[in-house]
N, C-alpha and C positions, 0 to 999 in steps of 0.2 A: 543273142547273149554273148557273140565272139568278143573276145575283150574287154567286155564291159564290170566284171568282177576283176578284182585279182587276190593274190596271194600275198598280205605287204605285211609279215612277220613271222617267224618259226622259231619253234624251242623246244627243247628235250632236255630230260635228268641225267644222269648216267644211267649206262643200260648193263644190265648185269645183274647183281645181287642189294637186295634193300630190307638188310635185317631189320623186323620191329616196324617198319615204315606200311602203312596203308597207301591201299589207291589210288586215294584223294586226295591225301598231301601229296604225291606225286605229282599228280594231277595240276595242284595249284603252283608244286613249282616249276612245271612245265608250261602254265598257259603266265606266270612271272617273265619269264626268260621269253618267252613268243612278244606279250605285249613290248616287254622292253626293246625287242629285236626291232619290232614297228617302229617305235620311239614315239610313243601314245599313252596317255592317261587311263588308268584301269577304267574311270568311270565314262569314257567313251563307248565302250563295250555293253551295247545294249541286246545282243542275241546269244547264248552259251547252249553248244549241241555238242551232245559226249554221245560217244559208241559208248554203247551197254559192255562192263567189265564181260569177259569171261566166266572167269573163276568163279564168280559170286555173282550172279543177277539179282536186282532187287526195284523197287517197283521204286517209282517217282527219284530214281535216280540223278537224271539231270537236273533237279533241283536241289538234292543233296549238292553238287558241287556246284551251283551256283551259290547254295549259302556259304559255303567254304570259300569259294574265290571273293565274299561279300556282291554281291553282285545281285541285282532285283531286273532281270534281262525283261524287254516286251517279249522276245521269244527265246523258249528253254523247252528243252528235249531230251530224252536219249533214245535210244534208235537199236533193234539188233539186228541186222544183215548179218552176223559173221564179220570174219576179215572184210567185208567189202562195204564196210556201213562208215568210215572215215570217210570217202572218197563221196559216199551218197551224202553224207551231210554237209561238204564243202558245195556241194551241188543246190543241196536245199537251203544252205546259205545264200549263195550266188540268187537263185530264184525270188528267195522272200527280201533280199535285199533290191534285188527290182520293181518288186512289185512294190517298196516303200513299205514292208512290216518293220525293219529295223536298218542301220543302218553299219553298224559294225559287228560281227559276232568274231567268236572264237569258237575253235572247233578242238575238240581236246579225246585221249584216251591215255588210262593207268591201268596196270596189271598188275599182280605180283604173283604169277604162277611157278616161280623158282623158287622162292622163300615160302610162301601161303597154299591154297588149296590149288590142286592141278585134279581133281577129280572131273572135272567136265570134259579133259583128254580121254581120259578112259572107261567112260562109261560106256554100257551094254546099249547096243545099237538095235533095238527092238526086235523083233522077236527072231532075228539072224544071232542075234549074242548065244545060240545056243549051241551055234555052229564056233565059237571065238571071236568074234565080231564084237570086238571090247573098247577099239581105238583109233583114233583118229588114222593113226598110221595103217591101218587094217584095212579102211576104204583107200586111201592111194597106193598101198599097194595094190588093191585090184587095178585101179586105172596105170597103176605102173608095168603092171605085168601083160594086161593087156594093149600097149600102148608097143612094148618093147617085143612081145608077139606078134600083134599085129603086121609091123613095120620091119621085124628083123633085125631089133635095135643092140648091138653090145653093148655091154654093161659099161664099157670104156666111156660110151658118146655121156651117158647119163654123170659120169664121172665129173666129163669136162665142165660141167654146168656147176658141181661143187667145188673144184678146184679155180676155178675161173671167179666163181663169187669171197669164197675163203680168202683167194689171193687178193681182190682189193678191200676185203674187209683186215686182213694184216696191215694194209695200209691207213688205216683208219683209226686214228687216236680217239676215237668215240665210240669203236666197235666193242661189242660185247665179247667177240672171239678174236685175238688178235693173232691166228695163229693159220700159217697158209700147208697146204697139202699137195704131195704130187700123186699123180695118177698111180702111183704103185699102192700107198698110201693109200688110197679110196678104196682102191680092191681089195686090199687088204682089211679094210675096216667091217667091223662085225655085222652079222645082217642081226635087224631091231624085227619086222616079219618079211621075210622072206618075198618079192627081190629087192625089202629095201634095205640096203646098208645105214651104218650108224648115220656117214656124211649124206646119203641122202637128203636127212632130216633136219628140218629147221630148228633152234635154241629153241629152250623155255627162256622168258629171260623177265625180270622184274623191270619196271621202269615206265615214262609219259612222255608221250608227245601232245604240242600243242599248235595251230598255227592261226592265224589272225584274214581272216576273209571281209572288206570292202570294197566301195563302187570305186573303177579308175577313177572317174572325176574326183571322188572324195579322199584319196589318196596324192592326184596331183595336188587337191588343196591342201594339204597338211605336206604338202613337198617330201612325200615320202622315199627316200631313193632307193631303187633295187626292188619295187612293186614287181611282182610278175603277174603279167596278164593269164586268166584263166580261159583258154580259146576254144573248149569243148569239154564237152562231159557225157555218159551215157549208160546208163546199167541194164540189165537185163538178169532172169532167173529160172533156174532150172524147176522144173516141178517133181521130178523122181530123184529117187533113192539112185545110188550107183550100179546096183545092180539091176534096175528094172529099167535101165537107161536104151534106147533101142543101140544107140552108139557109144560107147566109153571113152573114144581119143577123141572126139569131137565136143563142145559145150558151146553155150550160148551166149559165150563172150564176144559171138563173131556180132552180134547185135550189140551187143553194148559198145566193141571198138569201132564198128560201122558208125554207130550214130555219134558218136566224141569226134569223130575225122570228118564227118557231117558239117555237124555245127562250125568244128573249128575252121571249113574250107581248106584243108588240105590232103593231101595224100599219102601214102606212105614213103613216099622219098622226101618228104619234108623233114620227116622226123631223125632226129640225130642221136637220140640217147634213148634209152628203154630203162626202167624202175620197176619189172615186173614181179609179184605176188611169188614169191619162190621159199612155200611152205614144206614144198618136197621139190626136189630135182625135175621131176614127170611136168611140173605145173605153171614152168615158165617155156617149158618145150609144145605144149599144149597151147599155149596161149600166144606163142610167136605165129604159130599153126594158124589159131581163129581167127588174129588180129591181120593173117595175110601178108606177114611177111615172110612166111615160106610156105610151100606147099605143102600137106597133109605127110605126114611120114620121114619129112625133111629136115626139121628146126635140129635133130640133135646133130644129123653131120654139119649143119652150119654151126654149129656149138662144139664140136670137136674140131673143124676146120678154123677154129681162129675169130669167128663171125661175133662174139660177143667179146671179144676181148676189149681191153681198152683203144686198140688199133684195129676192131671190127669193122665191118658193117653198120652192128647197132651194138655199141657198149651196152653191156647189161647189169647194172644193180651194181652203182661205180662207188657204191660205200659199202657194201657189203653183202645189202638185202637180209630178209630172214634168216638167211643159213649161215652169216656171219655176225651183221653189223648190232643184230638184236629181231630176238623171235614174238617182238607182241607188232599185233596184226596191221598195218599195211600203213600207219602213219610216216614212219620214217621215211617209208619211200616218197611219200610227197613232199617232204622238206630234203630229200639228197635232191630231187627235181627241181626243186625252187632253188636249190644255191648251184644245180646247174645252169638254170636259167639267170642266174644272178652273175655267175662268173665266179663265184667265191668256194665253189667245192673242191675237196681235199684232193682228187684226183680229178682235175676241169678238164672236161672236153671240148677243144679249142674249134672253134669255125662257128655257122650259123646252124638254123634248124630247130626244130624242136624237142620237146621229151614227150613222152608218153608214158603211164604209172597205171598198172593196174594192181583193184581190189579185189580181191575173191574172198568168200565165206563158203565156209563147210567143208565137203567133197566136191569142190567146185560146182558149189549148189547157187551161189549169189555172184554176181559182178558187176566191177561199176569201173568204168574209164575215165582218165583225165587226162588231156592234153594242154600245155603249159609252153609259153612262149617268150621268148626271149625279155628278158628286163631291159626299159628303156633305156 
C-alpha cells in the first residue's frame, strides 16, 4: 500500500463558534473547500466516509451527508471509533480504493459541541458514576495522575505540552484559540478535576474538516500538484475500561504505530514532524512513549527540554493541535500534516522526513496511525 493512495485535497470551516449552523452544512462546506483544494469536479467523488458526529449520533448517517453534499457515492459510510475513526476511514478509503470499489472518496467530520448538545462529554460512565465518574476529563485524569505518579512527573513537564501547543496555535490565523500562555500561567490555571488544570484540556469548538483521498496514478493523471503520498497506516484497540487496565501509562498505540512504520518502511528517525491526538496534556506524552520515541517515563522531560518545540527533535502539533488550533476530534491534524508535507503550512518545517498523526478515541480506548510523506 506504501504510496500508492494519497492525500490530493484538504478543507475546513472556521473553527470556533457557529451560531444557528448544523453539522452538516458544515460538513458540506468543509468537503466544498477540500474538493476545491484538489481542483476536481464534485461529481468525481464517487466514496463519502463521515466519522459519526459526537454530540448527536444517529443511524444512516453517512448518507444524510451524502444527500446534502448531492452526491449518490458506490461507497457511503459513517464509522464511530471515537477521535480515531478519521484516520481509520482515510485508511479504509486508501484500501477500497485499491481493491477498485471506488475511485475518489472524501472523507469529512462536523461538530457543533460549543454552540449545540455537549452532553456525550459528561455523561455517567457506568456504574463508577456513582463514585463521580461523570466526564470525559475524569478518566484522564486518572491516566493523568497516574502517569505523573508513576514516573515522578511535575506538574511543570505537563505544562510544557500546553504552552508549547498554545504557542503555535497563537500563530495560527485558523486557530480557534489564538492566545499563547507561559508556564506561570499554566500553573496558575484552575484545576477542572484534579490533577487536571483548565490548560490541560482540549477546546469544545464547533466546526468541519474534510479531505479528498485517491490512487497516485489517478492524481498524477488529473496533474494534481501537492498530492501527498499516504506511506502507512495502522490502528489497534483497547478492550477495557481505564480502570480495569492492568497498565494505565501504557496503550496499544504501540501496535498501531508499529504497524504505520511497517507499511510505510521506515523508522523513527525518518520522521520529522509529529500531529499527535492531544485531547489532554497526558495524551501526546503517552503516545511519543508507545510510538518509541522516547522511553517509558521519558516523553515529558523531552517536552520540557525543548524536544517538541518547533526547533525540537519532533515539532509537535505545529498548528496548534486540540488544545489550541480546534477541539473536534483528530481531523485537522491530518490536513496541518498534509500542508507539511506540502510545504505550504503556517509554521513550515524546513528539511526532509516525514510526519506522523495520530488518532485516538475515548480514554485512549481506539487508535489509528498515519504516516505521510513528502509531496512530489
Amino acid at each position: 500500500m506504501r504510496g500508492r493512495a494519497v492525500i490530493a485535497g484538504v478543507g475546513h470551516t472556521a473553527y470556533g463558534k457557529h451560531e444557528g449552523r448544523d453539522r452538516i452544512s458544515l460538513i458540506v462546506e468543509a468537503s466544498r473547500n477540500a474538493i476545491a483544494d484538489a481542483g476536481i469536479a464534485k461529481d468525481m467523488v464517487d466514496g463519502v466516509l463521515v466519522k459519526m458526529a459526537n454530540a448527536e449520533p444517529s443511524i444512516l448517517y453517512g448518507q444524510k451527508v451524502a444527500e446534502a453534499l448531492g452526491m449518490r457515492p458506490k461507497v457511503g459510510c459513517s464509522l464511530d471509533q471515537g477521535g480515531a475513526a478519521n484516520i481509520a476511514l482515510i485508511s479504509y478509503a486508501a484500501m477500497a480504493i485499491e481493491a477498485g470499489l471506488m475511485e475518489v472518496a472524501i472523507i469529512c467530520y462536523g461538530d457543533t459541541p460549543r454552540t449545540g448538545s455537549r452532553k456525550v462529554y459528561g455523561r455517567a460512565r457506568g456504574d463508577d458514576a456513582v463514585y463521580g465518574w461523570y466526564s470525559t476529563a475524569a478518566g484522564y485524569a486518572l491516566l493523568h495522575q497516574r502517569y505523573r505518579q508513576q514516573h515522578a512527573i511535575p506538574d511543570e513537564h505537563f505544562g510544557a505540552v500546553a504552552v508549547t501547543c498554545r504557542d503555535h496555535g497563537a500563530r495560527n490565523p485558523n486557530a480557534h484559540l489564538q492566545k499563547a500562555i507561559s508556564l506561570d500561567e499554566y500553573m496558575a490555571s484552575p484545576f477542572v478535576v484534579e490533577p487536571l488544570r483548565r490548560d490541560d484540556c482540549c477546546l469544545l469548538s464547533d466546526g468541519a474538516a474534510a479531505v479528498i483521498v485517491m490512487s497516485a496514478k489517478r492524481a498524477a493523471e488529473l496533474r494534481i500538484a501537492g498530492a501527498v503520498p499516504i506511506l502507512g497506516f495502522g490502528q489497534a484497540q483497547e478492550s477495557w475500561d481505564v480502570h480495569l487496565r492492568e497498565n494505565m501509562t501504557r496503550t496499544i498505540s504501540s501496535l498501531s504505530g508499529e504497524t504505520a512504520l511497517r507499511m510505510a518502511g521506515l523508522d523513527r528517525r525518518d520522521i520529522a514532524v509529529a500531529q499527535l491526538y492531544d485531547c489532554f496534556t497526558v495524551t501526546p506524552l503517552i503516545t511519543l512513549e508507545d510510538y518509541g520515541f522516547c522511553r517509558p517515563g521519558e516523553a515529558a522531560r523531552f517536552a520540557a527540554d525543548g524536544g517538541i518545540a518547533l526547533d525540537g527533535r519532533l515539532p509537535l502539533n505545529t498548528s496548534g493541535g486540540l488544545l489550541s488550533e480546534s477541539g473536534t476530534p483528530g481531523l485537522q491534524l491530518v490536513i496541518e500534516g498534509v500542508r507539511q508535507m506540502r510545504g505550504d503550512a503556517n509554521l513550515q518545517i524546513r528539511g526532509g522526513g516525514a510526519c506522523i498523526v495520530s488518532n485516538q478515541g475515548g480514554t485512549m480506548h481506539t487508535h489509528a496511525t498515519l504516516i505521510l510523506g513528502r509531496a512530489a
